[in-house]
C-alpha positions, -999 to 999 in steps of 0.1 A, spaced: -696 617 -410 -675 589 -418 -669 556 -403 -656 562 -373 -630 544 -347 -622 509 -335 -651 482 -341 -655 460 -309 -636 425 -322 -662 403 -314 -698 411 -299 -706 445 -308 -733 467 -289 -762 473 -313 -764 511 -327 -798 522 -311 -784 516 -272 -791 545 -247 -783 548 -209 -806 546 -183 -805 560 -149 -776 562 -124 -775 550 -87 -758 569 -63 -746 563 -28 -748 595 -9 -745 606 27 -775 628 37 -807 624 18 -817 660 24 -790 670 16 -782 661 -15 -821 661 -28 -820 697 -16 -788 703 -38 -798 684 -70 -836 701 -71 -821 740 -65 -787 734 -88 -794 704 -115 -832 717 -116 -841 677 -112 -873 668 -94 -882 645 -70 -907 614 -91 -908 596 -64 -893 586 -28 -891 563 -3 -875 555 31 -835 564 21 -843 563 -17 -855 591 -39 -855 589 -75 -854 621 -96 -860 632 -135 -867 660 -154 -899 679 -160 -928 672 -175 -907 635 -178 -913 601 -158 -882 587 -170 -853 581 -140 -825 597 -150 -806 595 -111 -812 576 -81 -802 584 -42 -801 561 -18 -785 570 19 -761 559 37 -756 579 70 -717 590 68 -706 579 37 -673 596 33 -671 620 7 -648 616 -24 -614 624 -20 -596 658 -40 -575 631 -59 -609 609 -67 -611 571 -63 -616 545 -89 -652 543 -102 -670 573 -108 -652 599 -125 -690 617 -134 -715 610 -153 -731 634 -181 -765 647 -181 -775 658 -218 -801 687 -224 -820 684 -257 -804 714 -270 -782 742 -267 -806 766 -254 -818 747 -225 -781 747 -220 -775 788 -220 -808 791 -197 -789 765 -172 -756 786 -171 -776 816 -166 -792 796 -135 -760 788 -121 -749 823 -123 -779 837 -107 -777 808 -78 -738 812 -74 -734 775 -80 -695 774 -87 -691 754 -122 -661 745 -152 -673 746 -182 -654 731 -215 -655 733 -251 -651 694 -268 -661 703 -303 -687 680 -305 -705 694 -276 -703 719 -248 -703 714 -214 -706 726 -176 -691 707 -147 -703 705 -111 -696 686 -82 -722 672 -59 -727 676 -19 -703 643 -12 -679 655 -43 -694 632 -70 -690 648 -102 -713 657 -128 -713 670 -165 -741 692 -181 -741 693 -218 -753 696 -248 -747 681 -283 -732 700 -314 -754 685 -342 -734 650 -355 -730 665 -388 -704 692 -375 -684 670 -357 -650 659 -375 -634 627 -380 -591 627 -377 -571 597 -386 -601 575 -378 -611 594 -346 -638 617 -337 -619 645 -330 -625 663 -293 -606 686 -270 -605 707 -238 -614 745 -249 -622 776 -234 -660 773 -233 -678 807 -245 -706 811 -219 -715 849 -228 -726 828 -264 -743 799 -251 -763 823 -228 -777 841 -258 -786 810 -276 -810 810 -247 -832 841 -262 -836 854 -221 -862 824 -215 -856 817 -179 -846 783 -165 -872 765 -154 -855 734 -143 -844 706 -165 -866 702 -194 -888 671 -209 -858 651 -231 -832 651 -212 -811 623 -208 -779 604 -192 -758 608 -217 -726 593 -208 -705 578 -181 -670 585 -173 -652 558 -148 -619 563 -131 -598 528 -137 -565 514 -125 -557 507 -161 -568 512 -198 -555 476 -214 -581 457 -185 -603 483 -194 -604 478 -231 -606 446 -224 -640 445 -204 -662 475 -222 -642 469 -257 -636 432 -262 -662 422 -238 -693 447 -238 -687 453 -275 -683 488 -271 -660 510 -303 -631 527 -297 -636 564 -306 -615 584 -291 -577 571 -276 -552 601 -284 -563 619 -246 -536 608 -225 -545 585 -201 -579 584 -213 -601 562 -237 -637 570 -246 -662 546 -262 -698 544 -277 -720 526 -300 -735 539 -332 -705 564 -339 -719 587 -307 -688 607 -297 -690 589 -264 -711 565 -242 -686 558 -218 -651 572 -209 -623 559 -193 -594 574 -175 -564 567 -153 -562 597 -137 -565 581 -105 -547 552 -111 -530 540 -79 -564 553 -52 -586 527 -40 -617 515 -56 -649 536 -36 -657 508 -13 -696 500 7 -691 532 31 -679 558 1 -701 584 -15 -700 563 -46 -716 552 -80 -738 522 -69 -741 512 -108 -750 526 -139 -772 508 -171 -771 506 -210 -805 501 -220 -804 476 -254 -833 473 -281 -842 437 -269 -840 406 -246 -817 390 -274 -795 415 -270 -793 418 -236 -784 385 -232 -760 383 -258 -741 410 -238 -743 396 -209 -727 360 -223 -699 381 -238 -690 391 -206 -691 361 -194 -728 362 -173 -735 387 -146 -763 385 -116 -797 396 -129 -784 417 -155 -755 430 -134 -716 425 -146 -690 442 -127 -655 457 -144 -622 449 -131 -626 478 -102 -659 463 -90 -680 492 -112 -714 479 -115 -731 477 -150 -769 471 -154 -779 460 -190 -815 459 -196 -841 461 -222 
């Protein structure tokens, strides 16, 4: 594939990034633990008081963290600025047909959309935070147009993606499977691009989606997106279901910090965008 996008102007985000776990803000514990073992297939690693943290199998790594808050309200039809959803990426397409199979056979409502570059399921948690389920078309496939990778919103073929899974059942989310990308609800795309672009070092990849901007590092169709879709709601505030922060896990301390100083600091790590969206970056 070519060279791809919008280079970041200044400080640019090393290739080899990945993103680490997300922190959620939900309402009832049991609730939602109950929801993301039987639907997502996540399990429990470990737990304590109002926190659980939960990964795939056969897999230590944290790809989601819960922590309570007794009556958090529950987001909103229209959304609120911050968490839009974020992605969680199955090794490969397989694992993705035995997971639709899953759904179907638990009768776990779900969209499901065809981007070119990948194929995906959506879902929406307990309190109404979303999620994306996906997996990758292999890079060399995807298509490059007048400098972009080129994406859309098609019809997704689920009787095909089911085959792929040769009629192995779905044993929950499998060993390799990661956080693949974030997608944040903003008030507007110039402040936007301004913080995750100019400032986190982040390339353009995607703009033509109205309202919409998506960025990554190391020509990955997307790390992050970025929409206005609910531009004119409130920001989720401390007594919202909400995204409690997300992370971008860098190659070293160097470039950590570098990050950090291109933003302009942060507090152990922690930068927050325009909307008050919390960012970890971390080694």
């Amino acid at each position: 594939m070519n060279e791809v996008g919008i280079a970041a102007p200044g400080y640019r985000l090393p290739a080899d990034i990945r993103l680490g776990r997300v922190r959620l803000q939900v309402a009832d514990l049991e609730r939602s633990l109950a929801w993301y073992e039987r639907a997502l297939g996540l399990c429990v690693l470990r737990r304590s008081g109002g926190e659980a943290a939960l990964g795939a199998y056969g897999d230590d790594a944290v790809l989601v963290e819960l922590r309570e808050k007794a009556g958090a309200a529950p987001v909103p039809r229209r959304g609120r600025l911050g968490l839009y959803h974020f992605a969680i990426l199955l090794p490969d397409r397989a694992a993705l047909g035995r997971f639709v199979a899953h759904l179907a056979e638990i009768g776990e409502r779900a969209g499901a959309s065809d981007h070119r570059v990948s194929e995906a399921l959506y879902l929406n948690d307990p309190d109404g935070l979303g999620i994306e389920v996906y997996a990758d078309r292999p890079r060399s496939s995807w298509r490059v147009v007048d400098g972009q990778i080129a994406m859309s919103t098609d019809p997704l073929d689920l009787a095909d993606v089911v085959r792929a899974a040769g009629g192995e059942p779905w044993t929950g989310m499998p060993a390799g499977t990661t956080i693949g990308h974030v997608h944040l609800h903003v008030g507007d795309l110039e402040p936007a691009a301004a913080f995750y672009h100019q400032g986190l070092g982040l390339d353009q990849v995607v703009w033509s989606y109205p309202g919409a901007l998506f960025l990554s590092a190391g020509g990955y169709h997307h790390h992050l997106g970025l929409n206005t879709w609910a531009a004119g709601a409130a920001p989720a505030g401390d007594d919202d279901a909400r995204l409690l922060e997300w992370e971008i896990v860098v190659p070293t301390a160097d470039d950590a910090e570098a990050a950090l100083e291109s933003l302009s600091g942060g507090e152990d790590g922690v930068v927050r965008d325009p909307w008050g969206t919390a960012l970890r970056i971390r080694t």
